[in-house]
LOPA-186541 format. One record per atom (N, C-alpha, C): x, y, z; residue in three letters. Coordinates in steps of 0.1 Angstrom, whole numbers, plus 2048, in hexadecimal, padded with zeros to 3 digits. Example, Ala and Ser with C-alpha at 12.3 -4.5 7.8 and 13.67 -1.06 7.14 Angstrom:
<recs>
8847C784EALA/87B7D384EALA/8847DF84EALA/8807EA847SER/8897F5847SER/88180084FSER/
</recs>
This chain:
<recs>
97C2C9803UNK/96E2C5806UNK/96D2B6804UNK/9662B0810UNK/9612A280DUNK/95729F807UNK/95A2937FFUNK/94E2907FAUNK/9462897FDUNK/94727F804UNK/943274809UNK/939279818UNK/92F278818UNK/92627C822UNK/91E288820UNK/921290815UNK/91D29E813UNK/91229980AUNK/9072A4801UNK/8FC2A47F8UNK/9062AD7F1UNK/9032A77E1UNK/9062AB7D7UNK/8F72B57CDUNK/8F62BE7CAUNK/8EB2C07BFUNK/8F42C37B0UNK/8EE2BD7AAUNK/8F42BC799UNK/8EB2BE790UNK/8E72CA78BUNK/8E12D0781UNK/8E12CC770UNK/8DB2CA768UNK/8DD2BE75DUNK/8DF2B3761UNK/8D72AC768UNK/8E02A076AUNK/8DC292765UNK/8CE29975BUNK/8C9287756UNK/8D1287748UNK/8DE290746UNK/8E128A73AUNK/8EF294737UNK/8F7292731UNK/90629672EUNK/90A296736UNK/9152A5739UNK/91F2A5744UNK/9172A8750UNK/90E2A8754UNK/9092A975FUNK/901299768UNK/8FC294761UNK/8FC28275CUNK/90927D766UNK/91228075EUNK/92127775EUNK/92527D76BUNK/92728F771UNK/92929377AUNK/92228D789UNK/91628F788UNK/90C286792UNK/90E278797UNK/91426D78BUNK/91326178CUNK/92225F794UNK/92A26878EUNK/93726A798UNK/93626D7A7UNK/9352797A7UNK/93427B7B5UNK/92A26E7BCUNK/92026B7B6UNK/91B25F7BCUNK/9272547C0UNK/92D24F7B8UNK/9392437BEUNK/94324D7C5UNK/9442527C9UNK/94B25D7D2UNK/94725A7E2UNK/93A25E7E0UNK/92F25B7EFUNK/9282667F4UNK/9252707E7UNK/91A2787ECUNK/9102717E6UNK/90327A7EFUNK/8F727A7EAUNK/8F427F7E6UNK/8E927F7D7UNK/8ED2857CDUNK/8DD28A7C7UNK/8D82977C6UNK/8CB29A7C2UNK/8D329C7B0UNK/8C52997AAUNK/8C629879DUNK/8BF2A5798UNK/8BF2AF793UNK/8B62B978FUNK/8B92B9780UNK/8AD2BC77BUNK/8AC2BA76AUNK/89D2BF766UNK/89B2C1757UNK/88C2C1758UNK/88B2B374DUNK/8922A874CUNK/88D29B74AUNK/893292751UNK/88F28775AUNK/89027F75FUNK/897273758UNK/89327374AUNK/896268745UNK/8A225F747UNK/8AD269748UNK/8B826074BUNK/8BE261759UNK/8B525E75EUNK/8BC262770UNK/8B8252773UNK/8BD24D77AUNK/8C123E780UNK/8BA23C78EUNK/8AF23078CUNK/8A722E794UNK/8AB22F7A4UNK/8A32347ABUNK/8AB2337BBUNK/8B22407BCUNK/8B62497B1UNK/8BC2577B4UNK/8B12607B9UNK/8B326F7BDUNK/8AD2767C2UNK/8AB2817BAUNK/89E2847ACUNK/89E28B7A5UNK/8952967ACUNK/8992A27A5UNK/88D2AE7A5UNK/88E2B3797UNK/8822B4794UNK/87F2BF786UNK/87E2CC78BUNK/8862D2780UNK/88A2DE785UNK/8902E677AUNK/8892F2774UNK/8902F776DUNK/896303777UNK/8A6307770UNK/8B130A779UNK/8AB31B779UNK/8A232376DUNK/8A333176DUNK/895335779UNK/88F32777CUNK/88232A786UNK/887329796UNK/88433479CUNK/8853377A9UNK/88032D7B5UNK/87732B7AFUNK/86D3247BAUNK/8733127B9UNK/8743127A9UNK/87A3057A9UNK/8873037ADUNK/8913097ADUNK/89F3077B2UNK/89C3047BFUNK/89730F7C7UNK/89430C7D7UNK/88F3037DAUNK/8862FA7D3UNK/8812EB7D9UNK/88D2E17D1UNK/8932E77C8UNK/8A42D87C8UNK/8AA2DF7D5UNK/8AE2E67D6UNK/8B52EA7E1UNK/8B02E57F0UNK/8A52E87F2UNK/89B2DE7FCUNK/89D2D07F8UNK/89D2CD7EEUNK/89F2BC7F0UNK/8A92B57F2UNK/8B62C27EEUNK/8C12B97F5UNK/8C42BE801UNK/8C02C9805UNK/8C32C9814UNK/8BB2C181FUNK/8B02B7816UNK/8A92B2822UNK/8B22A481EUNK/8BC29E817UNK/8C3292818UNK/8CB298822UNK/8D42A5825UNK/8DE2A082BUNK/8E52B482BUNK/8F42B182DUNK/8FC2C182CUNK/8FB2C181CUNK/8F62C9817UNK/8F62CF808UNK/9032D880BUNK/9102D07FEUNK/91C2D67FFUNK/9212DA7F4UNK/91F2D37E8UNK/9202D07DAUNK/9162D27D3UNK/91B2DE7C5UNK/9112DD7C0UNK/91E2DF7B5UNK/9182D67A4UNK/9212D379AUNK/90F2D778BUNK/9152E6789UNK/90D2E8780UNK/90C2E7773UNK/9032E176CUNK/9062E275EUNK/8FB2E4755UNK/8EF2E4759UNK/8E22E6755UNK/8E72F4745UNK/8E12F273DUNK/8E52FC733UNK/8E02FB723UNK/8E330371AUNK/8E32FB70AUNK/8E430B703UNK/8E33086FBUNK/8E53146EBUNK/8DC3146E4UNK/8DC31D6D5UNK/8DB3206CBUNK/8E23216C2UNK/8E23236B8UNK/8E83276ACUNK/8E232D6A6UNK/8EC3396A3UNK/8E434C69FUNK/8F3357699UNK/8ED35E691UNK/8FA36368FUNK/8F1372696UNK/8FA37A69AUNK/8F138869DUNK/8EB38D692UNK/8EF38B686UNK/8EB39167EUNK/8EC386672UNK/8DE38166AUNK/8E0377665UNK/8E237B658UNK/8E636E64DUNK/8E937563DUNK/8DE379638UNK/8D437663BUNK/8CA380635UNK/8C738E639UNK/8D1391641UNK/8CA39F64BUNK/8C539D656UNK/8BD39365CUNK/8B5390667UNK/8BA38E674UNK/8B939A67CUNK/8BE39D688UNK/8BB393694UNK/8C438E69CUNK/8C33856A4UNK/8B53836AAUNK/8B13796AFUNK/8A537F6B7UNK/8A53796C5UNK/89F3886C9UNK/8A438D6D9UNK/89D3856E3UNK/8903806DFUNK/88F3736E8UNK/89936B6EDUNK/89C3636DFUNK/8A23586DFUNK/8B135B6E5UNK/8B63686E6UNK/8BF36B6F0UNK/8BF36E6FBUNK/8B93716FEUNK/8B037270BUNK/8AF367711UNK/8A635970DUNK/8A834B70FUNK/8B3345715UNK/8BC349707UNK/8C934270AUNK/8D2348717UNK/8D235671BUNK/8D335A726UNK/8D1359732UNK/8C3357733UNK/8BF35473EUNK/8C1345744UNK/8BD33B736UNK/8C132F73DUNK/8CE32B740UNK/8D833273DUNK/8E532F73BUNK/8EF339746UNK/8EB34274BUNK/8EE34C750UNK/8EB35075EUNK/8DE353759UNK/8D4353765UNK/8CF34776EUNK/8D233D767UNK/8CD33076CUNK/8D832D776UNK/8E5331772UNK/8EF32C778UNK/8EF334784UNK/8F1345787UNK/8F034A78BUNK/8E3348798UNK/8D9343796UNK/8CF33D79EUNK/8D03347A4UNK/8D632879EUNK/8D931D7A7UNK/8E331D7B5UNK/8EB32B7ADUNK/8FA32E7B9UNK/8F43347BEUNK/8EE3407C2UNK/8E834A7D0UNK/8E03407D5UNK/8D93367D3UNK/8D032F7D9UNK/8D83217E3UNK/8DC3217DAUNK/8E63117E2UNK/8F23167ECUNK/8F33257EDUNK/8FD3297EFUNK/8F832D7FCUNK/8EB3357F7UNK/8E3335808UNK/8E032A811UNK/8E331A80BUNK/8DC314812UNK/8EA30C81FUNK/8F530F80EUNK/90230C815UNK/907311820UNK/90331F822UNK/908327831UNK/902322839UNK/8F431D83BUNK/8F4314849UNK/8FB30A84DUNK/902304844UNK/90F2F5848UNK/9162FA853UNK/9182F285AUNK/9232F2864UNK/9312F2855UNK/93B2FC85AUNK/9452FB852UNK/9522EA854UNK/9542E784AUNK/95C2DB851UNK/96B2DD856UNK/9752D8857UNK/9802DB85FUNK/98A2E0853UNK/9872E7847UNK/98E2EF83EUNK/98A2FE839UNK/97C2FC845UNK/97530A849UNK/96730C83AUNK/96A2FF833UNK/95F2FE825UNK/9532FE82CUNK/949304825UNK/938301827UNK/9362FA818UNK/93A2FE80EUNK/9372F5801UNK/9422FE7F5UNK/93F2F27E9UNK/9432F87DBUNK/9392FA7D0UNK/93E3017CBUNK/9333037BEUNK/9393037B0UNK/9352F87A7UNK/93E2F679AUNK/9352FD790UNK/936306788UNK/93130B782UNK/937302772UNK/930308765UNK/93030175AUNK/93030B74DUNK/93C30C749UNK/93731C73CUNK/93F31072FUNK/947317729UNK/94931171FUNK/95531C715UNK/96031470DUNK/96B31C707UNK/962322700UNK/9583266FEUNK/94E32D6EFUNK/94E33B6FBUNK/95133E70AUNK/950347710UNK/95B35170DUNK/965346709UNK/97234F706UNK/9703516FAUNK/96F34A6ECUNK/97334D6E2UNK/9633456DBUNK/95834C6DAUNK/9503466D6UNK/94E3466C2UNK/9493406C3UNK/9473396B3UNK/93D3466A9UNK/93F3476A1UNK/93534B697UNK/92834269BUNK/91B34D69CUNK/9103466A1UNK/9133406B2UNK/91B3466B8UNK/9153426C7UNK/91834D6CDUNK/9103596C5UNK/90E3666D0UNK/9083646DEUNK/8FC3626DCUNK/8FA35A6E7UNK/8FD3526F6UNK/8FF3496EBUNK/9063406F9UNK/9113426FBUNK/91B3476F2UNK/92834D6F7UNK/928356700UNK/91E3606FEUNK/91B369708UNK/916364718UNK/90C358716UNK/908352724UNK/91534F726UNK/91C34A721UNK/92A341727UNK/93434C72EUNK/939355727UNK/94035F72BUNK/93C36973AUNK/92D36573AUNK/92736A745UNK/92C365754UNK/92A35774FUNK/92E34B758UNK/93E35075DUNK/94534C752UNK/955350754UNK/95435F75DUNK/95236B75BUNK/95437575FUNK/947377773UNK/93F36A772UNK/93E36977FUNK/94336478CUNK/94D35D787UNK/95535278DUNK/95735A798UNK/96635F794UNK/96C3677A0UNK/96436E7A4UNK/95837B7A9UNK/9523817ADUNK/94D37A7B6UNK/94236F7B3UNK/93D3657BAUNK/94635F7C7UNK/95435C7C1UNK/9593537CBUNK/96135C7D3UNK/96236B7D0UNK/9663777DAUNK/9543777E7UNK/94C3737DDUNK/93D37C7E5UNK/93A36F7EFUNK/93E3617EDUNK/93F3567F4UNK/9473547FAUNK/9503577FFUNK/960356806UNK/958359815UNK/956360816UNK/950364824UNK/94A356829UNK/94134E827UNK/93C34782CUNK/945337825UNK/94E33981DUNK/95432D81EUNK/952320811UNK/94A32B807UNK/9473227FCUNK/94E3237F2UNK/95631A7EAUNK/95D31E7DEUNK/95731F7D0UNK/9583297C7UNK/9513287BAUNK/95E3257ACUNK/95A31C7A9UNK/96631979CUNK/95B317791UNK/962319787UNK/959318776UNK/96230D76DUNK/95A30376AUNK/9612FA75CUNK/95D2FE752UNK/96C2FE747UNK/96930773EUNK/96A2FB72AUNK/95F2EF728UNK/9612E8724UNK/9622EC716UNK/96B2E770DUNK/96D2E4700UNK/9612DB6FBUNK/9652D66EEUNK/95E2CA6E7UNK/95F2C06F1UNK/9522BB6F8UNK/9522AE701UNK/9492A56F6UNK/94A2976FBUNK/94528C6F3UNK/93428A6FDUNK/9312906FBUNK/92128A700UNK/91E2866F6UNK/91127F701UNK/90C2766F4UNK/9032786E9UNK/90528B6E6UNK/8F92936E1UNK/9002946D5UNK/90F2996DBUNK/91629E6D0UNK/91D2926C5UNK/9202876D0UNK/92227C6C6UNK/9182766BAUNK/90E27A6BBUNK/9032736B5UNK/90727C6ABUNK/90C2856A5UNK/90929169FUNK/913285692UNK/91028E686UNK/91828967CUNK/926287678UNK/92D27E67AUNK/93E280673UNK/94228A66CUNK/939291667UNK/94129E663UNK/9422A766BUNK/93B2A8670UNK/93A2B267CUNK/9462B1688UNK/9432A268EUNK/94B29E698UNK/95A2A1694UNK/95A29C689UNK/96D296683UNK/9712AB683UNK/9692B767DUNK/96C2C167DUNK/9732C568CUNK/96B2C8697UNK/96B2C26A2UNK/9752C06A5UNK/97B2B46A5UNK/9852B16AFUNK/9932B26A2UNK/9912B269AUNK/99E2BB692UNK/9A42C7694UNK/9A02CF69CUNK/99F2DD6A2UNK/9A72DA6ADUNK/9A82CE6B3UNK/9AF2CE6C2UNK/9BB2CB6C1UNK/9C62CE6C9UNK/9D32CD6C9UNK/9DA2C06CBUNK/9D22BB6D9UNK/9D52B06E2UNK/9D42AF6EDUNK/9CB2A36F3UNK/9CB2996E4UNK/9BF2986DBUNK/9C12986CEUNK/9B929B6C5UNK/9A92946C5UNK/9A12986CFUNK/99228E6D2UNK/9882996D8UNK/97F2916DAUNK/9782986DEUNK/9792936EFUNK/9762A16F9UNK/97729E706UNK/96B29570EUNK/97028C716UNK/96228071BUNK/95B28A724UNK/94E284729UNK/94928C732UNK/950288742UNK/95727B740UNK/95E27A750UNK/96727E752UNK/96D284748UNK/97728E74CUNK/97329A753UNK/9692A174CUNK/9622AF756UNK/95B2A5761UNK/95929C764UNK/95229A771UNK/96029577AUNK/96B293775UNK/97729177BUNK/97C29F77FUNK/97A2A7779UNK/9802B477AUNK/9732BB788UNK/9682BC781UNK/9612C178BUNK/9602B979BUNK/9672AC79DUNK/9662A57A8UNK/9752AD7B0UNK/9802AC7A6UNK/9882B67ADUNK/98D2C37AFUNK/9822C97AEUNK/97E2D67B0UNK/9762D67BDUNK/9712CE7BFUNK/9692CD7CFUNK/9712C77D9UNK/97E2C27D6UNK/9852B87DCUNK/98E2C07E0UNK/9922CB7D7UNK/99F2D37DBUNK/99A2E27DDUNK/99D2DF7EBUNK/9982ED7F4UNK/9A12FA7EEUNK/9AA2FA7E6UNK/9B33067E4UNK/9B130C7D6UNK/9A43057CFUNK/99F3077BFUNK/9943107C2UNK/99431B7C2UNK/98732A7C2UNK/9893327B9UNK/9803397B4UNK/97C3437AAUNK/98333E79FUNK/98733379BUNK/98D32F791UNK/98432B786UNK/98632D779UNK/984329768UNK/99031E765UNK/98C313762UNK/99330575DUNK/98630574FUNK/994301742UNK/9902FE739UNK/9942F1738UNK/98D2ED72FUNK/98E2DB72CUNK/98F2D7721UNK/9982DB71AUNK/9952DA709UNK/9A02D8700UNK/9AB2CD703UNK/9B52CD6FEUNK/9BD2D46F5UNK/9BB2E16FAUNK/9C22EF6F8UNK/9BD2F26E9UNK/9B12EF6E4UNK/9AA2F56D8UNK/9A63036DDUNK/9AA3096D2UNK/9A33156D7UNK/99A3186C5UNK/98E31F6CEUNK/9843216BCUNK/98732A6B3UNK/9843256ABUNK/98732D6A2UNK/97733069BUNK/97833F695UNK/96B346690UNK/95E33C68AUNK/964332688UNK/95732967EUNK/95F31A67CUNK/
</recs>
């Protein structure tokens, strides 16, 4: 897949790995819609939409706004977030079913929404001369494989993600779209860095090598060549210098 002349849409993108993924593919030479539900860090002259990812109506006007720049080919998702819950807390207090529900839907279902929609918009492309109409990078997280005490939850959205991959990019093959999932470790945003040295230094002691925390241009390096290499489908790529979690 080329990048250069195609529309990009990038979900999270006024801030972490979605930020860093967008501003990439930007020096690449797509054009690039920004979807987020804050603007704040999206860079004057880009093409935002507000848009939360689990609303129907809203995905379909990001999706409309990048198909009115150009071939919408690329979509690099990352829109997402958690809690912290144990299912069953030390006092007794049973998870609550909202707030898993929440984390589901935005994480799961969100994702899930963005791909049947972008995916319908992709089958109208003329296919290019490797028979592609588009890619789709999806975004889960090693907490899908081996999630943490307290990330019932979002371990659960994550694993969702992972276990949609391949289906997706069996149920897309027909029309020529590839579906891959990044499967990130401890990344250095700028959310998590803020966080306290005890926390961080726990963190990246856990990793094998090299012993850090992962940048976000690395996943926007990774998610750029996943769109770039036509022979990468239904695939889970983890990114996490072979830490694997441990219970707490």
């Amino acid at each position: 897949m080329r990048i250069e002349g195609n529309v990009a849409l990038v979900t999270g993108a006024a801030s972490g790995l979605g930020q860093v993924s967008a501003a990439r593919l930007k020096r690449a030479g797509a054009r690039v819609v920004h979807v987020d539900l804050n603007e704040a860090g999206v860079s004057d002259g880009d093409v935002f939409v507000k848009c939360d990812v689990t609303s129907e109506e809203e995905v379909q006007g990001a999706v409309a706004a990048a198909a009115d720049l150009g071939r919408l080919a690329m979509v690099v998702h990352c829109a997402g977030g958690g809690i912290a819950a144990r299912t069953l807390s030390r006092d007794g207090t049973p998870h609550s079913l909202v707030a898993f529900k929440k984390v589901i839907d935005l994480n799961l279902v969100g994702t899930f929404n963005v791909l049947r929609l972008s995916a319908a918009q992709m089958a109208k492309n003329e296919p290019d001369e490797g028979g592609e109409r588009g890619a789709f990078v999806m975004t889960a997280s090693i907490a899908g494989f081996e999630g943490q005490i307290g990330q019932v939850a979002y371990g659960s959205a994550k694993a969702g993600i992972i276990g949609m991959t391949i289906i997706a990019a069996r149920d897309l093959a027909a029309i020529g779209v590839r579906v891959c999932t990044i499967a990130p470790g401890t990344m250095g945003t700028a959310l998590l860095r803020a966080a306290p040295a005890s926390i961080t230094d726990a963190l990246v002691a856990g990793v094998p090598f090299p012993r850090r925390m992962g940048e976000p241009e690395e996943f926007a390096a990774l998610a750029q060549h996943i769109i770039e290499n036509g022979y990468l489908n239904g695939e889970v790529i983890r990114i996490d210098g072979a830490v694997r979690f441990q219970p707490k």
